[in-house]
C-alpha positions, 0 to 999 in steps of 0.5 A: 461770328465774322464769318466771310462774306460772299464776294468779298476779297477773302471770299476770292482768296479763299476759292483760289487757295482752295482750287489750288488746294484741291488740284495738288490733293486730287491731281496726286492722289489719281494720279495713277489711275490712267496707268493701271492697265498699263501697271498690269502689262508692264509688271504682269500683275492682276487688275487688283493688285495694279488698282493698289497704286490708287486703293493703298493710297486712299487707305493711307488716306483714311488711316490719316484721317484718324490722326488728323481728328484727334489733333485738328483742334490743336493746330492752325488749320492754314499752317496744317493743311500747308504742311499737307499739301508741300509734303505731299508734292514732295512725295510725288517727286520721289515715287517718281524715281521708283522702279520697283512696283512694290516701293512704289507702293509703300510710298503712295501709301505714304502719300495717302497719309500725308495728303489727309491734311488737306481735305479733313480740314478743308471742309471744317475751315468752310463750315466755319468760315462761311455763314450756314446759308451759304454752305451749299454754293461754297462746298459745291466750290470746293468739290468743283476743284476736287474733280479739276485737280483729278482731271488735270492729274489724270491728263498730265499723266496720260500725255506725258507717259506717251510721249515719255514714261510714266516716272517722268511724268509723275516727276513734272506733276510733282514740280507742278504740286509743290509750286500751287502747295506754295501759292497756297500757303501764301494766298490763304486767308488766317482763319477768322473763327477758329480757336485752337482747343486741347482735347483730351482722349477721352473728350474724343471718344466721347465725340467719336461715341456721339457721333457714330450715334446719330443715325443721320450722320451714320447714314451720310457716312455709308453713303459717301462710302458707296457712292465714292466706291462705285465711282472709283470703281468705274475709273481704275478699270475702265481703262482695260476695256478701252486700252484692249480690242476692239477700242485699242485707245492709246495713254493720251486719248485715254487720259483726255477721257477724265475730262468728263470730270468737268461734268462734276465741277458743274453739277457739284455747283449745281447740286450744291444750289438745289440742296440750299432750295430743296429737301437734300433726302430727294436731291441726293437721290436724284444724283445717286439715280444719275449716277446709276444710268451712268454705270448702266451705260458703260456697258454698252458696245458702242464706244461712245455710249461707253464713254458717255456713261463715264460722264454721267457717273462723274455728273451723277457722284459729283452731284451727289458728294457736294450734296451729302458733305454739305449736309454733314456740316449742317447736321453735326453739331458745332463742337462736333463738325471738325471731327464728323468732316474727318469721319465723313472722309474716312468712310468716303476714302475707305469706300475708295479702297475697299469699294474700287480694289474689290471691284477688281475682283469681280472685273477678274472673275466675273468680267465688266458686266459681273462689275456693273452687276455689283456696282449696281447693287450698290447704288441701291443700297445707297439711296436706300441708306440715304433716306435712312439718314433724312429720318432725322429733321435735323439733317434737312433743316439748318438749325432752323434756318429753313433752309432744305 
């Protein structure tokens, strides 16, 4: 197999396509996120319902996962994932001149399906490329960008929103999105060992069947669910705390707190290193630990300890996303990686709807510490389901590589 070698030209190529990428799916996709309060206040609806800019868009998300699975096989993974990402920089722009919260609705919806181009092949085209000894460092690369691109989305929106309005702020990052959409599309290397294959529905049923199977599998599924769920949580609804007495922060200082997301590009790398090294079953856990003294920490009065927690939680889900998508890769077989990517996605952006939306709920009516309870729950679940997934040899070993 002609797999990229690592500081090769294509090598380079590949990460800067990839970052683009990522910064035009993520940046789009949370781009919202900063302005739910403001959403609630300004339409006079419930944190649920304003948190449905986010949860409808990842819904969209993972409905579009489906259909990416059964045609991924087919088309070229460049040209798919290009059509992806200039769709969906042209949506951007048109929810930008929306003043009706519900429309706005049905297009961040359509986002959500339009940008599922990217992601699902995304990870398919790395595992492929890639030889499986370097699969770590280069995913941990890939989901740097993803928290980049949800940094830049979230500070963009905020600073632009206070110095003009929310629809022209969206407007600017939707030019932005279609010139890296572009970039992209020219910068991508072809794919070197990808050969397009019909798959019939019955083949993909019975690769849907094989892998709902695999208990390991199963399990790294459930947990990119809740682990996704909690973070997303965490995000759309810390805004009301810190945007409210006795903190009052304003739509910049609020939208510069995602810069904690940076925490994520470095603990994605690091975290994607420790699992080449180590037993993935005690580094996610490690990561899903982290994670929970994050969550823990947000409810403290003080601000800073606040906005603290807010950092371990980015440092803890990075850490653990990059660790749990890795070990996807290596413990699906290889007809079976393109579709066990798109089914790992699809639990983890559904864990982004239900998870996030449903923690609205318990913020109405139980309050932040009701939500930071259920979190809570949660990530013990988690860990518990992840060490479920380690039972099988196969998800520590790379096909006998030794690499843990």
């Amino acid at each position: 197999m002609n797999t990229i070698e690592l500081g090769s030209s294509e090598h380079r190529r590949t990460s800067l396509s990839m970052l683009l990428g990522s910064i035009v799916t993520f940046a789009v996709l949370y781009s919202p996120q900063p302005l739910i309060s403001l959403f609630s206040k300004q339409y006079h609806i419930s944190p649920a319902t304003a948190g449905a800019s986010v949860s409808l868009a990842t819904i969209g998300l993972a409905i579009g996962l489906i259909i990416i699975s059964t045609i991924s096989d087919r088309v070229d993974r460049k040209k798919l994932m290009s059509l992806s990402l200039l769709s969906t920089s042209v949506l951007a722009i048109l929810s930008a001149f929306t003043h009706q919260f519900s429309l706005f609705l049905v297009i961040r919806f359509m986002i959500g399906i339009s940008v599922s181009g990217f992601p699902s092949i995304a990870m398919a085209f790395l595992n492929e490329e890639f030889h499986p000894k370097a699969i770590g460092r280069v995913i941990g690369i890939y989901v740097a960008g993803t928290s980049i691109g949800g940094l830049v989305g979230r500070i963009v929106i905020g600073a632009l929103t206070d110095l003009f309005n929310w629809q022209i702020a969206l407007t600017i990052l939707g030019v932005l999105s279609l010139l890296f959409s572009l970039i992209f599309w020219y910068s991508l290397p072809s794919s070197r060992n990808f050969t397009p294959r019909k798959t019939s529905l019955q083949q993909w049923e019975a690769n849907l069947k094989h892998n709902f199977s695999q208990r390991n599998l199963l399990g790294l599924f459930l947990t990119a669910f809740l682990l996704m769920g909690v973070y997303i949580m965490i995000l759309n609804y810390i805004g009301y705390p810190l945007t409210s007495k006795p903190y009052n922060l304003s739509q910049t200082v609020f939208g510069f707190l995602f810069v904690v997301n940076l925490l994520g590009t470095c603990s994605s790398v690091l975290f994607g290193k420790l699992a080449d090294r180590y037993s993935r079953q005690h580094v996610i856990a490690l990561a899903i630990g982290i994670l929970m003294i994050g969550v823990l920490l947000t409810l403290s009065p003080i601000l800073f300890l606040k906005i603290a927690g807010v950092a371990v939680v980015a440092f803890g889900f990075f850490a653990g996303h990059s660790v749990a998508s890795g070990w996807v890769g290596i413990a699906a077989g290889r007809e079976y990686k393109a579709q066990a990517s798109a089914l790992y996605l699809l639990f983890y952006y559904g864990g982004s709807s239900l998870v996030g939306w449903s923690g609205g709920l318990f913020f109405h009516h139980f309050g932040w510490n009701g939500m930071i309870t259920y979190a809570s729950v949660l990530l013990v679940l988690a860990v518990l389901i992840s060490w479920f997934a380690a039972g099988s040899r196969r998800t520590q070993y790379a096909h006998g590589s030794g690499i843990r």
